[in-house]
C-alpha positions as CSV (number, residue, x, y, z in Angstrom):
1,X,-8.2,23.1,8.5
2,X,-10.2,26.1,8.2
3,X,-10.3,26.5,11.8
4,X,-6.2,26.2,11.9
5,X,-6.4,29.0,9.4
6,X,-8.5,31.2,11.1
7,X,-6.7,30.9,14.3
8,X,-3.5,32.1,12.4
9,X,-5.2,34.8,10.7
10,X,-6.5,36.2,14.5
11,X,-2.7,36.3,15.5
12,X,-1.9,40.3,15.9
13,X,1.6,39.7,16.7
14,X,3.3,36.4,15.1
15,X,7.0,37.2,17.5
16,X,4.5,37.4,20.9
17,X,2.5,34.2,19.2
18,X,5.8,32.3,18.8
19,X,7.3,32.5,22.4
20,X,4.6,32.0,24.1
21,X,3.4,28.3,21.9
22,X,7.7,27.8,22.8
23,X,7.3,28.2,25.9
24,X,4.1,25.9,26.1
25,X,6.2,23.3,24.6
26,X,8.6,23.3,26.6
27,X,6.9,22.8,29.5
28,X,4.6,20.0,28.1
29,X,7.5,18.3,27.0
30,X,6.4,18.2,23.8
31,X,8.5,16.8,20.9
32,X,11.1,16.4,23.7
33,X,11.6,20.4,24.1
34,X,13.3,21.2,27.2
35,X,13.5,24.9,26.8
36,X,12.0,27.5,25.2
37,X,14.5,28.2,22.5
38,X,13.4,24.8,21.2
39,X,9.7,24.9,21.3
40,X,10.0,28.7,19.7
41,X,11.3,27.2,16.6
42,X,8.7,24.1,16.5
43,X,6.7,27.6,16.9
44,X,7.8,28.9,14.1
45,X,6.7,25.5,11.7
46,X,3.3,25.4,12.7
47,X,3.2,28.9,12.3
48,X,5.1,29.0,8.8
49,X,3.1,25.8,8.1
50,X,-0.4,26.5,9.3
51,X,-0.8,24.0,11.4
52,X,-1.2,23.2,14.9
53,X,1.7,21.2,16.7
54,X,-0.5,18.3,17.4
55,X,-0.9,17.4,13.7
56,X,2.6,18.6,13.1
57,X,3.6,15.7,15.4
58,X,1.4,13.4,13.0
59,X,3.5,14.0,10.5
60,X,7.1,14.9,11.9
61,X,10.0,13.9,13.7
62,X,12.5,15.9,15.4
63,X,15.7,14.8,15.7
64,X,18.5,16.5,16.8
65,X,17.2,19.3,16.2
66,X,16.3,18.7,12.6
67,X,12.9,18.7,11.1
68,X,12.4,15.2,9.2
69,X,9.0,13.8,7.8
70,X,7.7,10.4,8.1
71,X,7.7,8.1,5.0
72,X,4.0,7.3,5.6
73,X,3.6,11.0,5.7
74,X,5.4,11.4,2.1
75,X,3.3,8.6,0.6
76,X,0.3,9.8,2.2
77,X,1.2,13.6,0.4
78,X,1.9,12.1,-2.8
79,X,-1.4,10.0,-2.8
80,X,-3.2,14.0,-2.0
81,X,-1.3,15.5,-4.6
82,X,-2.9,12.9,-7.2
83,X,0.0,10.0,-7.3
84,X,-0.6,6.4,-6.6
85,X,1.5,3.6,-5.8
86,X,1.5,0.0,-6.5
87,X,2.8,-2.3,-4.5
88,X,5.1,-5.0,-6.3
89,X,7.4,-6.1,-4.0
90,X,8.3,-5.4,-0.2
91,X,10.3,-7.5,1.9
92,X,13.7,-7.5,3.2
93,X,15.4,-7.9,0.3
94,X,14.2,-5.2,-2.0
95,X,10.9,-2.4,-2.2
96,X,10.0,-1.9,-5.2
97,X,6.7,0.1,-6.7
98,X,5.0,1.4,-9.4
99,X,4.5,5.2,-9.0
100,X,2.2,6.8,-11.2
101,X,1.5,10.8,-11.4
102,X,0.5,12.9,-13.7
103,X,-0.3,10.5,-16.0
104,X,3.3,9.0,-16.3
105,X,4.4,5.9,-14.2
106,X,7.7,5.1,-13.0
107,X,8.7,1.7,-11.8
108,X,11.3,2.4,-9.0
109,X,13.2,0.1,-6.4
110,X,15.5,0.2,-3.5
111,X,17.3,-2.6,-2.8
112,X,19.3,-4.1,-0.1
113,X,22.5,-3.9,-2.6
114,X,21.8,-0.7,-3.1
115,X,22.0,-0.2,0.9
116,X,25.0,-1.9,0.9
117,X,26.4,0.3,-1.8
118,X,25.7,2.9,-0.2
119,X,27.0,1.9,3.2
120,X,23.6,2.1,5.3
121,X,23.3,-2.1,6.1
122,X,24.1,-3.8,8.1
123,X,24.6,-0.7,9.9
124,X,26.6,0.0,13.3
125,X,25.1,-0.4,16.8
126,X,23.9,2.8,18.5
127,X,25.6,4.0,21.6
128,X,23.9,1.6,24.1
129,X,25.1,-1.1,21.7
130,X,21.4,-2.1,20.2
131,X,21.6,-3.1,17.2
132,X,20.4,-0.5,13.9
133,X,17.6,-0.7,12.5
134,X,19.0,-1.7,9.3
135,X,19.8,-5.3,11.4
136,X,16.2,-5.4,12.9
137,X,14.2,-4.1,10.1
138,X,15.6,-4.2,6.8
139,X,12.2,-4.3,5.0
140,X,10.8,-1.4,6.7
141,X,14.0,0.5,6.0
142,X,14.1,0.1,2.5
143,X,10.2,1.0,2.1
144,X,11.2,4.4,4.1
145,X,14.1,4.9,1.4
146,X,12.4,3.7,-1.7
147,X,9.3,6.5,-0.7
148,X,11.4,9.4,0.1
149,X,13.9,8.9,-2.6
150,X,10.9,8.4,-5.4
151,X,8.7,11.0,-3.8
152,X,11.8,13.2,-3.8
153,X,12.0,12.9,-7.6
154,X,8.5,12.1,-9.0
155,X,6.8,15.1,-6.9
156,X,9.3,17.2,-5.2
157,X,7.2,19.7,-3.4
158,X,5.9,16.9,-1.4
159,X,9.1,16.6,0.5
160,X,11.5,19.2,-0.9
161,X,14.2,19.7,1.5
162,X,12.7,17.5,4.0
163,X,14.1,14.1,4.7
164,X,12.4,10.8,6.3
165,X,13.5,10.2,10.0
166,X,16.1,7.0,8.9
167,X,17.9,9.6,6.3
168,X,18.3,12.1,9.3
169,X,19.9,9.4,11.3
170,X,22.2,8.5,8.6
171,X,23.2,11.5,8.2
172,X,24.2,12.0,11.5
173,X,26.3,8.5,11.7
174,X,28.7,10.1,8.9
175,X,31.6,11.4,9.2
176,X,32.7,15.3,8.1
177,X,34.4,15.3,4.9
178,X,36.6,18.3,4.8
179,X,37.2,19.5,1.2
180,X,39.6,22.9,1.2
181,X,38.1,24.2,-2.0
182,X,34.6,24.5,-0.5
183,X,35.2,24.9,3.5
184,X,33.9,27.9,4.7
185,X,31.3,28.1,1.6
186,X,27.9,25.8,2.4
187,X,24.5,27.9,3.1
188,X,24.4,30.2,0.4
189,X,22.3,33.2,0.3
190,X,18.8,33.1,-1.8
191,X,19.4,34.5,-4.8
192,X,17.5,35.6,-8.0
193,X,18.9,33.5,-11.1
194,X,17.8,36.4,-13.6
195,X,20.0,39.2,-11.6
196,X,23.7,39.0,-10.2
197,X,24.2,37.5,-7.2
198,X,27.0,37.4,-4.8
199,X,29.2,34.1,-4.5
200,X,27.6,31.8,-2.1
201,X,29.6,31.6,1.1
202,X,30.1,27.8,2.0
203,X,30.4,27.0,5.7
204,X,30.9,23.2,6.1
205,X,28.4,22.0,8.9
206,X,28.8,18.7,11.0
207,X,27.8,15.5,9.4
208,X,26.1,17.3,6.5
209,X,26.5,15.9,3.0
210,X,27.8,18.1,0.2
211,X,24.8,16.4,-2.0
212,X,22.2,17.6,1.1
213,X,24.0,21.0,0.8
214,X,23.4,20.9,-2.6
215,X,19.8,20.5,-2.6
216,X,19.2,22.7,0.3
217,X,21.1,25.7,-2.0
218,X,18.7,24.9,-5.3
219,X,15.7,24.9,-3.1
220,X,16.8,27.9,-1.3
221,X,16.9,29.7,-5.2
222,X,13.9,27.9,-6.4
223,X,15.5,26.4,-8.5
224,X,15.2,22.2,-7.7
225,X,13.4,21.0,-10.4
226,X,15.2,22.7,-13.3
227,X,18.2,21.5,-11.6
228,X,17.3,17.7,-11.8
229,X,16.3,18.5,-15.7
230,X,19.3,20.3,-16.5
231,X,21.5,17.6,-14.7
232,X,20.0,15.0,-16.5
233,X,19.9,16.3,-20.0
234,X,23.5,16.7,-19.3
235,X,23.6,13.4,-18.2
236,X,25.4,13.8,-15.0
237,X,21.8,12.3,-13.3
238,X,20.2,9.6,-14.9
239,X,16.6,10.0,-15.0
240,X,15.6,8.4,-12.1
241,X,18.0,9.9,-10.4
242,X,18.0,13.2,-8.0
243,X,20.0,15.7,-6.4
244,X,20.5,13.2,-3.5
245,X,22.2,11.1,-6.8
246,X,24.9,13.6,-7.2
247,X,28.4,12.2,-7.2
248,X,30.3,14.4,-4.7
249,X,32.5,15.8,-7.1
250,X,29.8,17.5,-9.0
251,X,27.8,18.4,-5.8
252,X,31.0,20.3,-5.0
253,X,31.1,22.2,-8.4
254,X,27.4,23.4,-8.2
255,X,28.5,24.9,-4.3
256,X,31.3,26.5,-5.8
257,X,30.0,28.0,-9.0
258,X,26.9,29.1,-7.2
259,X,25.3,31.9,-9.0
260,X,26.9,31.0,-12.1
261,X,25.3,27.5,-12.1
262,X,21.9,29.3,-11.6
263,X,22.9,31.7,-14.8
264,X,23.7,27.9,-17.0
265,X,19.6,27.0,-15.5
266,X,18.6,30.3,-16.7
267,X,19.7,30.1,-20.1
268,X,19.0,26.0,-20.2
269,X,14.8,27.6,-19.2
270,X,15.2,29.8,-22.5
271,X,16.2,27.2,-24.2
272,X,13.0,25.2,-23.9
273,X,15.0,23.1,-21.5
274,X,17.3,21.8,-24.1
């Protein structure tokens, strides 16, 4: 690591550093780059990162574009943060674990029910008719689901705004929801919750979730974690749920009130969080 850092530190010019490790890329073939364009902004990770492209290829996928992080990868920075897991059941019918961190341990599950709840098994075919991997590997699938989704809300700066390969792809297999009240009003600027901000300007993108929106707004302000706490103390999240938990309706209404939902989390941090 030291060496990665000290490599970065020597760069005189990140821009000229950036296109020419994109252009590298892209004609090693890396991460399955076929032009510049693409290896610039795998570029721009390591860079951001501090970390060479060979161990950001340990540790994630890219998919469409999109940067997603392996479930081992989550689990293995949980365990560095401090947290542990125990094992207590994994099979395809349920993964369930004891995560402990900080000195508080949560017992949290993901079950086949709740995949079928939530649409994601059996799953459809891809396009050369193979069958998903919820078909083929339902156990591994819910272990990949049961890590992100309690890494997501035991230690969120593990994986804040980063989702496991699986979630990427179901993403992608959903259809738009068009909403009229918040078309035209997704990716909202950063914006300081103590000053007045402009109204987030919402522009719907493809096969995007209005809870992924959601979450990618409130980590975009800082302001994930007093999020989940406000949203549960107001019970609209139970407490083992996250962002991700949001029913669409009120994933909508934190997009639309935008700076005036960060003005509620400022006043909710002076209260003591009450």
């Amino acid at each position: 690591m030291e060496n990665q850092i000290s490599i970065f530190d020597k760069v005189a010019d990140p821009i000229v550093a950036i296109e020419r490790m994109g252009t590298w890329l892209a004609m090693s073939g890396m991460f399955g780059c076929t032009k510049p364009e693409q290896g610039m902004v795998i570029a721009m990770h390591c860079m951001t990162m501090r970390i060479s492209p060979v161990e950001l290829m340990r540790t994630y996928h890219i998919i469409e574009g999109k940067l997603s992080m392996k479930s081992d990868a989550m689990l293995a920075g949980f365990q560095t943060a401090g947290g542990t897991v125990k094992w207590i059941q994994y099979d395809d019918k349920a993964s369930i674990a004891d995560f402990t961190f900080q000195g508080t341990t949560n017992q949290i599950s993901f079950t086949l029910e709740d995949a079928k709840k939530a649409g994601l098994y059996p799953g459809k075919p891809d396009k050369n008719g193979n069958p998903s991997n919820w078909s083929k590997r339902p156990d591994a699938m819910l272990r990949a689901r049961l890590i992100s989704k309690a890494v997501r809300m035991i230690a969120p700066t593990v994986n804040a705004g980063i989702y496991t390969p699986e979630e990427v792809a179901e993403f992608d297999a959903k259809p738009v929801i068009e909403t009229a009240s918040v078309k035209a009003r997704l990716a909202a600027p950063i914006v300081n919750p103590q000053a007045p901000a402009p109204e987030p300007v919402i522009e719907r993108k493809k096969a995007e979730s209005f809870q992924a929106a959601c979450e990618k707004y409130l980590i975009d302000n800082n302001a994930l974690e007093t999020s989940i706490k406000f949203l549960r103390a107001k019970k609209v999240l139970k407490p083992e749920q996250v962002i991700a938990d949001l029913a669409e309706k009120h994933a909508v209404k934190i997009l639309e009130e935008g700076p005036v939902f960060l003005a509620k989390l400022g006043d909710f941090t002076k209260a003591g969080g009450k």
